[in-house]
C-alpha positions, 0 to 999 in steps of 0.5 A: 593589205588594208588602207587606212586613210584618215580625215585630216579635213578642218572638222576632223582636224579640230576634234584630234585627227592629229592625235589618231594618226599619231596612235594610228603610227604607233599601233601599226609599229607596236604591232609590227604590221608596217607592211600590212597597213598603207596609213594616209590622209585625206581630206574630208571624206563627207562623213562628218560626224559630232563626235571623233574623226572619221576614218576609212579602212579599206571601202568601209567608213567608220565614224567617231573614232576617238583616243578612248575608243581607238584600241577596240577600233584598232583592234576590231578593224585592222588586227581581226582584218589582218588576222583574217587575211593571213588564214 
């Protein structure tokens, strides 16, 4: 199981956290891993970054996650973890 929480604090929110929990949603549903992936937010989690959202995956947190970089993410930090979790 992978939790994912994204930061849904004032500084994240302005730079699109709504848009990455949206893509988050759908990734998770295109991908058919609802009941591998716990999704929720979480107000600021401290690690404010200039650019993107902050989001953590597990203990892990990952900084500047945007609409464009959101894929490799995704991919990187949630398929290759569940990948690893299923051998």
């Amino acid at each position: 199981m992978i939790f994912v929480q994204v930061c849904v604090g004032s500084s994240c929110h302005l730079k699109g956290s709504a848009d990455i929990v949206e893509l988050f949603e759908k990734a998770v549903k295109d991908h058919n891993i609802e009941d591998e992936v716990v999704l929720s937010g979480s107000f600021c989690i401290g690690k404010c970054n200039r650019v993107g959202v902050t989001v953590q995956v597990n203990d892990d947190i990952h900084v500047g996650i945007t609409k464009e970089n959101f894929r490799e993410f995704f991919a990187e930090h949630i398929l290759k973890v569940i990948e690893e979790e299923r051998k």
